[in-house]
C-alpha positions in Angstrom: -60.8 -58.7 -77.1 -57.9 -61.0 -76.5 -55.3 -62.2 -78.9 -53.5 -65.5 -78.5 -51.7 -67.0 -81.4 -52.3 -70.3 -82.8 -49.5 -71.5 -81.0 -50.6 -71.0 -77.4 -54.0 -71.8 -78.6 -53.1 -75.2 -79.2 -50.9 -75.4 -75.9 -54.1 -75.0 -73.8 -57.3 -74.3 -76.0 -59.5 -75.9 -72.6 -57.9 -73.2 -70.6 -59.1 -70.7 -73.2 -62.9 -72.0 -73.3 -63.3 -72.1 -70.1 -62.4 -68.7 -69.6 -65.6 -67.9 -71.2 -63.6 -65.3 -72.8 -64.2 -64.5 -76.9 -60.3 -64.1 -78.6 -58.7 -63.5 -81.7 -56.4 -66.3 -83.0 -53.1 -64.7 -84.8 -50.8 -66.5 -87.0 -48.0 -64.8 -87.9 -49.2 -61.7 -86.7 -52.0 -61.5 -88.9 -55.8 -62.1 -87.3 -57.0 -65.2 -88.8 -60.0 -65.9 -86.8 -62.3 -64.9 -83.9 -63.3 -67.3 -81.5 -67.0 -66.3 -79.5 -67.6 -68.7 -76.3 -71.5 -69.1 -76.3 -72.3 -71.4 -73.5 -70.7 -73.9 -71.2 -71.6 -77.4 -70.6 -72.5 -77.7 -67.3 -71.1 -81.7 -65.9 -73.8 -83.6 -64.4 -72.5 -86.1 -62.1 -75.7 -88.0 -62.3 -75.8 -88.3 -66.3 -72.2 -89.3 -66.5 -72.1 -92.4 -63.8 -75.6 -93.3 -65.8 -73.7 -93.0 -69.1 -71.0 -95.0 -67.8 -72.7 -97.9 -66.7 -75.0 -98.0 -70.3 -71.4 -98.3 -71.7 -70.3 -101.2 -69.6 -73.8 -103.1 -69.9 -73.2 -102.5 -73.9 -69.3 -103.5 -73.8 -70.6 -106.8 -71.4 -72.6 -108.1 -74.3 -70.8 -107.6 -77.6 -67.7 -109.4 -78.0 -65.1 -109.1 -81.1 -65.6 -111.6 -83.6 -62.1 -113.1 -85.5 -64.7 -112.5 -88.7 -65.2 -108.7 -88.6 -62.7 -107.7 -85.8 -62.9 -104.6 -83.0 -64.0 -102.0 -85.5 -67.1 -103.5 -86.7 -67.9 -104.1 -82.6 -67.5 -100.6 -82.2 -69.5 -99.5 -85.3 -72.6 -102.0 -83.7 -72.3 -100.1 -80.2 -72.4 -96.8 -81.6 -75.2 -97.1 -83.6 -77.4 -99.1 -81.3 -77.4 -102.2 -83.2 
């Protein structure tokens, strides 16, 4: 099994999943975790453009309000209301 210390873990941690590879983080020289890649999202073209456009029909109808500001907006989109 590999070992990559925090350090370079955090420099390129999508590197390291995509790999597909199970590692060891180190810190200091001492094991401090093992990390076991399971499965890989496959993308689907398809399922992103579709995701994409839900997002701009949703974005096309809710506008901020000076009342409850961006973050409430945000909080309606994300929970479907």
């Amino acid at each position: 099994m590999r070992t990559v210390s925090i350090t370079e873990a955090k420099k390129d941690l999508s590197h390291l999943a995509r790999s597909e590879q199970s590692f060891t983080l180190t810190s200091r020289g001492h094991d401090v975790a093992q990390v076991r890649i399971f499965a890989i999202a496959k993308f689907d073209p398809i399922k992103a453009a579709a995701a994409a456009k839900r997002i701009k029909e949703l974005g096309a109808n809710v506008k901020p309000s000076k009342k409850y500001g961006a973050s409430a907006t945000i909080r309606k989109i994300r929970d479907g209301k």
